[in-house]
Phi, psi and omega in degrees: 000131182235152182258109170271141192211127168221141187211155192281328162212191160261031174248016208215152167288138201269192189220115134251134210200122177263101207197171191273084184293319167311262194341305168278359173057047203269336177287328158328299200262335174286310159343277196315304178294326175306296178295312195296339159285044136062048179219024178297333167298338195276129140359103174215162176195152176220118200235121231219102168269132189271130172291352190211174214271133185291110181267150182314299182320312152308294146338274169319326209262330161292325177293312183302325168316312172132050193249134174278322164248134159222126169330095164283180172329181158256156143341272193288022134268348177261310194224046164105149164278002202238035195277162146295195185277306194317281192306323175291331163311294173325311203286325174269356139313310192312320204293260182351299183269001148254016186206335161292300175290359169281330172262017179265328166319327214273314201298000000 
């Protein structure tokens, strides 16, 4: 399950909806609707959080959906709510060499 936060700029409160955003192709169809009101020119972003601990697999299948931002886990689901600085570093090297730099291969 990923948590879609869509917003029109970055200046506006963003509308959340928590749903499988691939699975139902809900990015898809905000294209879609976006262009037929004549706003597809406009400042958009789709910033898309995972409800659950992140895999690469996820990521893609979502970037392939049309998700502009994504979101991980908080801290104090991966490596504790008491984790160190240290350990939070560690967690985002790991986050980087599986799952940032897989899309830098992609590009």
């Amino acid at each position: 399950m990923q948590i879609l936060s869509l917003r029109q700029s970055t200046h506006q409160k963003a509308l959340q909806i928590t749903i499988d955003a691939a699975k139902y192709g809900i990015v898809a169809e905000l294209g879609r609707l976006r262009t037929e009101a004549g706003r597809a020119q406009r400042p958009f972003e789709t910033v898309i959080g995972l409800s659950t601990p992140p895999d690469l697999a996820t990521f893609q299948r979502l970037a392939d959906a049309g998700m502009d931002i994504g979101m991980s886990y908080p801290f104090k689901y991966i490596v504790g709510e008491r984790s160190s600085v240290d350990e939070k570093k560690r967690a985002m090297d790991q986050f980087a060499a599986t799952i940032i730099r897989a899309f830098d291969r992609r590009a």
